[in-house]
C-alpha positions in Angstrom: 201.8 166.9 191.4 199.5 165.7 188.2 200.0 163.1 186.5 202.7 163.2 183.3 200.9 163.3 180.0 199.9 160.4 177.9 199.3 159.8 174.5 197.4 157.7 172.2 197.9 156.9 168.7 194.6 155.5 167.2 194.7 153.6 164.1 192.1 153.6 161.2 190.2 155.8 162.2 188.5 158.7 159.8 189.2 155.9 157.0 186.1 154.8 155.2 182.6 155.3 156.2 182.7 152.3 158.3 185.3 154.1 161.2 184.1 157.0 161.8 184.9 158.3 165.0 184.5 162.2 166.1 187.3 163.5 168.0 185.0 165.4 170.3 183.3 161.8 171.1 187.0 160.4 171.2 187.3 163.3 174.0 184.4 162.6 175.2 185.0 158.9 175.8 188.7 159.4 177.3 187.3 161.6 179.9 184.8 158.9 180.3 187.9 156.8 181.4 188.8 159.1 183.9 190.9 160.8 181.7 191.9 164.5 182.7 193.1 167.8 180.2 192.2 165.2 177.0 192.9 166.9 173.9 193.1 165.9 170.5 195.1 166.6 167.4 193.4 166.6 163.5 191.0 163.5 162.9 193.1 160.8 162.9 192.9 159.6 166.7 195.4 161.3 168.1 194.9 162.3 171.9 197.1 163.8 174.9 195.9 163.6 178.1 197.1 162.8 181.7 195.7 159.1 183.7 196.0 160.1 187.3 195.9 156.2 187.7 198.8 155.3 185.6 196.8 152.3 183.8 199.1 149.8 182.3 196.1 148.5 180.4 194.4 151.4 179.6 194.6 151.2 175.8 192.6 147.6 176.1 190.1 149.8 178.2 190.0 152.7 175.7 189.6 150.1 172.8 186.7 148.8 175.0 185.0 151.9 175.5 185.1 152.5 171.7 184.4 149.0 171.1 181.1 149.9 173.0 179.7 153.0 171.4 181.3 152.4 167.9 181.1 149.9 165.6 184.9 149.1 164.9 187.7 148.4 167.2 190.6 149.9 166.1 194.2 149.2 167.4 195.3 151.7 170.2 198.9 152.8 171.0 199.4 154.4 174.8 202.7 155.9 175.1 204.6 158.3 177.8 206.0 161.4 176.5 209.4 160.4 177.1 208.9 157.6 174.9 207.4 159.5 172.0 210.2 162.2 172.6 212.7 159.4 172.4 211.2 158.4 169.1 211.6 162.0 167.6 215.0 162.0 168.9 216.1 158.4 167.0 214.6 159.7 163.6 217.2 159.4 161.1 215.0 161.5 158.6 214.3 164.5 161.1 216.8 166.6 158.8 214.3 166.0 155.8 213.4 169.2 154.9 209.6 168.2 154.0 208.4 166.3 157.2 205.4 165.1 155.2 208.0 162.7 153.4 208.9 160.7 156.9 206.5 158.5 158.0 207.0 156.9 161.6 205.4 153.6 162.2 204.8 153.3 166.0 205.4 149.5 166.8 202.8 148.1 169.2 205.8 145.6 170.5 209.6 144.9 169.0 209.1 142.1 166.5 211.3 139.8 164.5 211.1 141.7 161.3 212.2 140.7 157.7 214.7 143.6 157.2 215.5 141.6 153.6 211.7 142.3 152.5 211.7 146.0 153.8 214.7 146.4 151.6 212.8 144.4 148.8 209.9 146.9 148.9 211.7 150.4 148.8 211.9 152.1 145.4 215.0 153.8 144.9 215.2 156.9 146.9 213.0 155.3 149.4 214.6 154.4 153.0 213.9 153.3 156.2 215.2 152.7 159.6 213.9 150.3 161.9 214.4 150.4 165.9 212.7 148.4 169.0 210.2 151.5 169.1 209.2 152.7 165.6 209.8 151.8 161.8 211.2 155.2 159.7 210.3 155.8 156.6 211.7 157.9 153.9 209.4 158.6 151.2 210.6 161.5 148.8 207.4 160.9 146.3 205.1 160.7 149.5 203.1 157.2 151.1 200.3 156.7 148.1 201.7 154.4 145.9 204.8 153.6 148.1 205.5 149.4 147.9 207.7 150.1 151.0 204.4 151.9 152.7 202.0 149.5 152.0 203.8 146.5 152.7 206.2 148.1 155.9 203.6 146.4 158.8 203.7 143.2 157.2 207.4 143.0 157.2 207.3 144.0 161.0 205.5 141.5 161.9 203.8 143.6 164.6 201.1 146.0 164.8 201.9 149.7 163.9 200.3 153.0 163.2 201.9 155.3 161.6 202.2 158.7 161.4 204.1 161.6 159.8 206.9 163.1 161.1 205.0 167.1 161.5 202.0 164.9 162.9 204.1 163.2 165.2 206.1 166.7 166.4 202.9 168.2 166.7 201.4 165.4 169.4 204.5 165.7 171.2 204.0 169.6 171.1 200.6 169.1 172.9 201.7 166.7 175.6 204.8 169.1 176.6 202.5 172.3 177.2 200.8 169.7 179.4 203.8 169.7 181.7 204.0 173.4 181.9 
């Protein structure tokens, strides 16, 4: 049997000039690894694939490999599809009718966050919902000149990337035609 697909979460990257990184390199790198059926979705780092080797560190060795031909090292997010899926699942907001409102900050690692400064930061309208996994967020006039945006990773106190909700239900599209 192959191995279950994978999927990585790339963060600032596409941003700038200084972080440019093509998604056919990315694919090209991942194979690289060893990686098999790498694909990648829009140009923001996001990538399904399957590790036949199950590598608990493989996100250190994909931030190496880009480390290596790029020069940036952005923050990398490996994650099983059962764990993305359970994500999508816990989504308060997944009734929002426009899923570019949600935003879904994938924690790196559960942290001690400051719920009383998340609740500092939202505008009126704005929410969020915070679990060991992901940070939800609820932004009816969109992520731009959000407070609660902006200032959600600090209050986490842990590395995130985010992503929005049709983003994140599209990645999770990709890695369950893998297992077809």
């Amino acid at each position: 049997m192959s191995a279950e697909p994978r999927i990585l979460f790339l963060r600032g990257v596409n941003v700038g000039t200084s972080r440019k990184l093509p998604m056919a390199d990315l694919r090209a790198l991942l194979a690289g690894l060893g990686l098999t059926g790498v694909t990648t979705h829009i140009q923001s780092g996001n990538a399904v694939f399957r590790d036949p080797q199950r590598r608990a560190d493989l996100a250190g060795r994909v931030l190496d490999a880009i480390g290596a031909a790029f020069p940036f090292r952005p923050e990398a997010l490996v994650l099983d599809l059962p764990a993305l899926e359970g994500v999508l699942a816990a989504n308060p907001y997944a009734t929002i009718e426009d899923p570019s409102r949600v935003q879904i900050g994938f924690l790196a690692a559960g942290g001690a966050a400051d719920t009383e400064r998340l609740a500092a930061l939202a505008a009126p309208g704005e929410g969020w919902h915070l679990t060991e996994a992901a940070l939800y967020l609820h932004l009816p006039w969109g992520s731009g000149r959000s407070k609660l945006a902006a200032g959600a990773e600090k209050a986490v106190r842990t590395p995130m990337t985010m992503r929005n909700r049709r983003v994140a239900e599209a990645v999770a599209a990709l890695a369950r035609e893998m297992t077809c």
